[in-house]
N, C-alpha and C positions, 0 to 999 in steps of 0.2 A: 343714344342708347347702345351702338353699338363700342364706341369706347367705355359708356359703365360695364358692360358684358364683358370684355377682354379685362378692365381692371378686374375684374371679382375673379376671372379664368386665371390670373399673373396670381392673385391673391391665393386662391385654390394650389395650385403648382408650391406657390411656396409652403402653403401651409401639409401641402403633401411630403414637400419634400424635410420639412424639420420632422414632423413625424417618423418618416423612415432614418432618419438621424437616431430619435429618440429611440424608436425600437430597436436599431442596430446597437446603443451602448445599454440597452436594460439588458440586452444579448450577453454582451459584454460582463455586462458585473454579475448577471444569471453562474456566468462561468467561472466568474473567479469564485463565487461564493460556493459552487459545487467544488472547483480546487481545495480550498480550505475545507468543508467538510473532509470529503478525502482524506485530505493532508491529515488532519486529527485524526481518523481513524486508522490512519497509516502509522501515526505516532503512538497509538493505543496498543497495535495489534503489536509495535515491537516492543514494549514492556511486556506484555504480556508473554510475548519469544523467551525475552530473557528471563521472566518469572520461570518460564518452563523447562526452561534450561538448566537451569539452577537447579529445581527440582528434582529433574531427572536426574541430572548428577548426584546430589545429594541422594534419592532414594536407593540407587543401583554401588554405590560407592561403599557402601558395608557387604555387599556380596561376598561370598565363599569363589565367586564363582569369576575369575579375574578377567577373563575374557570378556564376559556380562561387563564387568566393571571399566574396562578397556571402550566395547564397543558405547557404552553408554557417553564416556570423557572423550572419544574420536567423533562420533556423527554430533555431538551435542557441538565441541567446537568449530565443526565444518560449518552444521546450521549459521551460527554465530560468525561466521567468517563472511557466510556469503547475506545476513541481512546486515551486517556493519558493512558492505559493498552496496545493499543499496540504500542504507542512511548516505552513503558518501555520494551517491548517484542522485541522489532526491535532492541533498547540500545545493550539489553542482547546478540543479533546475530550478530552484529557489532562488539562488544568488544573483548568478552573474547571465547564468541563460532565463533566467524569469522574464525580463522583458524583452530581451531578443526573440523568443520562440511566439510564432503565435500560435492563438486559445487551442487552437485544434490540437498542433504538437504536444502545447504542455500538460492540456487535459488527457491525450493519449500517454505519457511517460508518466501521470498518476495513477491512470487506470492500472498499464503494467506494475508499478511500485506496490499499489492496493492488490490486486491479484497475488501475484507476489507474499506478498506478509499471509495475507489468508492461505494460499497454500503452504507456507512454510510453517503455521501455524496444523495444520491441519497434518501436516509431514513428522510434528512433535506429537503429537496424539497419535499416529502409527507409531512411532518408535519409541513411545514409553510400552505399549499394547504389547509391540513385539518383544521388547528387552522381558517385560513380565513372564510373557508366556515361555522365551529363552533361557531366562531363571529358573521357572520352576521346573520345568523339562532337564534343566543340567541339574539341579538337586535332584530330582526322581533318578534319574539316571546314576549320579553319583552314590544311591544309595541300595543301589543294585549292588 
């Protein structure tokens, strides 16, 4: 009896340890599939940049008021500069660092990338607000 108890114990151990196998890669793919969420909505958010970029250009670019028109074609192309630096930063984590880095790193350099696009998106909605309310203030004023 006491070697069927050690076999069932050997048996137990192993069937413990594929378990924590399995739960360690459902871990695993749990994370890449938060990655690719992410990653889409990281991809969303920068169309969405450049819809708004475009916009704002276009709406502020008939002004009277050249400055308005200035500030609108400078911060629109900054924005624009600095989220094609991190499409080019996201490239680099996808590619060649995607399986080098592990989950922990690469999910942390999503989160940053996703933070990111949401503020910058958020940064376009101040500075259309602002350019409006700087236009209609440089018209009120010009027509003092």
């Amino acid at each position: 009896q006491i070697q069927v108890a050690q076999e069932q114990a050997d048996k137990m151990r192993s069937m413990k340890d594929n378990i924590e196998k399995n739960m360690k890669y459902v871990e695993e793919v749990n994370n890449q599939i938060k990655n690719v969420g992410k990653i889409k909505q990281i991809a969303k958010n920068q169309a969405v940049i450049f819809n708004r970029a475009y916009q704002i250009k276009a709406m502020f670019r008939g002004s009277k008021n050249l400055e308005v028109v200035l500030q609108a074609e400078q911060t629109t192309n900054a924005i624009l500069k600095g989220t094609e630096t991190n499409i080019e930063e996201l490239t680099k984590v996808l590619n060649s660092g995607f399986f080098n880095m592990s989950d922990g790193d690469r999910l942390e350099q999503v989160n940053n990338y996703e933070k990111s696009t949401a503020n910058t998106l958020e940064n376009m909605n101040e500075l259309e607000l602002f350019l409006q309310q700087y236009n209609s203030a440089r018209s009120i004023y010009t027509m003092k």
